[in-house]
C-alpha positions as CSV (number, residue, x, y, z in Angstrom):
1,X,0.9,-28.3,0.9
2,X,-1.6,-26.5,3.1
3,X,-3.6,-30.3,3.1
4,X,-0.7,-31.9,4.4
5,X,0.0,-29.3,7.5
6,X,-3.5,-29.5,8.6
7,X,-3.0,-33.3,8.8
8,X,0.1,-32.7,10.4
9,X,-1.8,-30.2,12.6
10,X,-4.1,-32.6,13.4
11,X,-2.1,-35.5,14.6
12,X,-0.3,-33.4,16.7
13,X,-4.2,-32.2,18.6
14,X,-4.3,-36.4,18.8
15,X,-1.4,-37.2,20.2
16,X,-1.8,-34.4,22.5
17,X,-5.1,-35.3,23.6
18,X,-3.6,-39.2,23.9
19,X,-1.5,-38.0,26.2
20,X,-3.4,-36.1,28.5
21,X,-5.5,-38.9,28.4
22,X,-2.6,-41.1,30.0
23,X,-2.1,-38.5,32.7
24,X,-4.9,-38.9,34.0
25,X,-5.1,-42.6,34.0
């Protein structure tokens, strides 16, 4: 369980970080 909300965790950083990305651009 704890595995699975760090992925979760994770993907949400990424997408967050995609977007920010596309902001700017």
């Amino acid at each position: 369980m704890k595995l699975c909300g760090m992925m979760i965790l994770e993907i949400v950083s990424y997408k967050r970080t995609l977007n920010k990305m596309n902001t700017i651009y």
